[in-house]
C-alpha positions in Angstrom: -42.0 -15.5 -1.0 -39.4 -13.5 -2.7 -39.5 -11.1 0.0 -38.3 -14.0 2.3 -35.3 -15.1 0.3 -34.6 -11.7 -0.1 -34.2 -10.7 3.8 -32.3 -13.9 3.9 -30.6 -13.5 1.2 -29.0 -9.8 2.6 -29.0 -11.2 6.2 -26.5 -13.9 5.0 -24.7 -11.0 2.9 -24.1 -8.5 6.2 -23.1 -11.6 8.4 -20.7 -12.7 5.8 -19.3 -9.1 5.3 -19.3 -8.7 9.1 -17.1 -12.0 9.3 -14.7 -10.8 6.5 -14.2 -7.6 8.1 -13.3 -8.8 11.3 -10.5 -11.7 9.4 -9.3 -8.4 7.7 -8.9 -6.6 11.1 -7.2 -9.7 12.7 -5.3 -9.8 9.9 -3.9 -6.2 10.0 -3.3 -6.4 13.7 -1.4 -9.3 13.2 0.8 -7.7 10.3 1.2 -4.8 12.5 2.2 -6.9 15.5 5.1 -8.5 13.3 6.2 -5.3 11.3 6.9 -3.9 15.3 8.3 -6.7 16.5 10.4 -6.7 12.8 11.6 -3.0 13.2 12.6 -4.0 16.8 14.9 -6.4 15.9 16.6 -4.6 13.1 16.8 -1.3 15.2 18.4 -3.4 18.1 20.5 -5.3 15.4 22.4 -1.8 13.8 22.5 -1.0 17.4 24.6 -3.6 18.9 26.8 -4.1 15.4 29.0 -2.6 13.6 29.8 -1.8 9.7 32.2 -4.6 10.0 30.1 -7.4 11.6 27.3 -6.7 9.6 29.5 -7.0 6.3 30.7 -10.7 7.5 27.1 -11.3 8.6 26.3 -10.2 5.0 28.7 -12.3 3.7 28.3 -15.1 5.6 24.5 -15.0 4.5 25.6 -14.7 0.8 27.4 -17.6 1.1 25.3 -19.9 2.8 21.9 -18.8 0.9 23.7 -17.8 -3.4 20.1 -18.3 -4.8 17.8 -15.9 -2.1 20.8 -13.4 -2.3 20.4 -13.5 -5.9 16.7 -13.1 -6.1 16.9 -10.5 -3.5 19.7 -8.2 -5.4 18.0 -8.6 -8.3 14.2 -7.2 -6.4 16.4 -4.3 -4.9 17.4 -3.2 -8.1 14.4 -3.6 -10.0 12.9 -1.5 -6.6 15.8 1.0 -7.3 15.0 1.2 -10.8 11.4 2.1 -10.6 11.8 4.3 -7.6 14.6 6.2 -9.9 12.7 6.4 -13.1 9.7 8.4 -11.5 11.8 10.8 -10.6 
């Protein structure tokens, strides 16, 4: 009997780690697809704009969005920080 619930048991344990692996591969193709499509933008982005439209786009952002600008200033200095202090 505990042989049973044993081969069960660890044929329930490979399906399920068969089924997370494949959600996890999904997953990262997904996050893969985006990042491309992500860098595509931004690379056609710098290449159709210039320092000064991307300072009013800046600015206009800033404007429009104070609170996300803030919180994103202050997670690109705390990046800077930590990427400065390891040096």
């Amino acid at each position: 009997m505990a042989d049973t619930n044993y081969g069960a048991f660890s044929e329930s344990t490979r399906d399920a780690a068969a089924n997370l692996a494949d959600t996890a591969s999904r997953t990262v193709d997904r996050a893969s697809e985006l990042a491309s499509r992500a860098q595509t933008k931004v690379t056609n982005y710098f290449r159709e704009h210039d320092a000064k439209d991307m300072v009013d786009d800046l600015t206009s952002y800033v404007k429009g969005h104070p609170i996300q600008s803030i919180v994103a200033a202050a997670s690109l200095g705390f990046l800077a920080a930590a990427l400065l202090r390891r040096r």
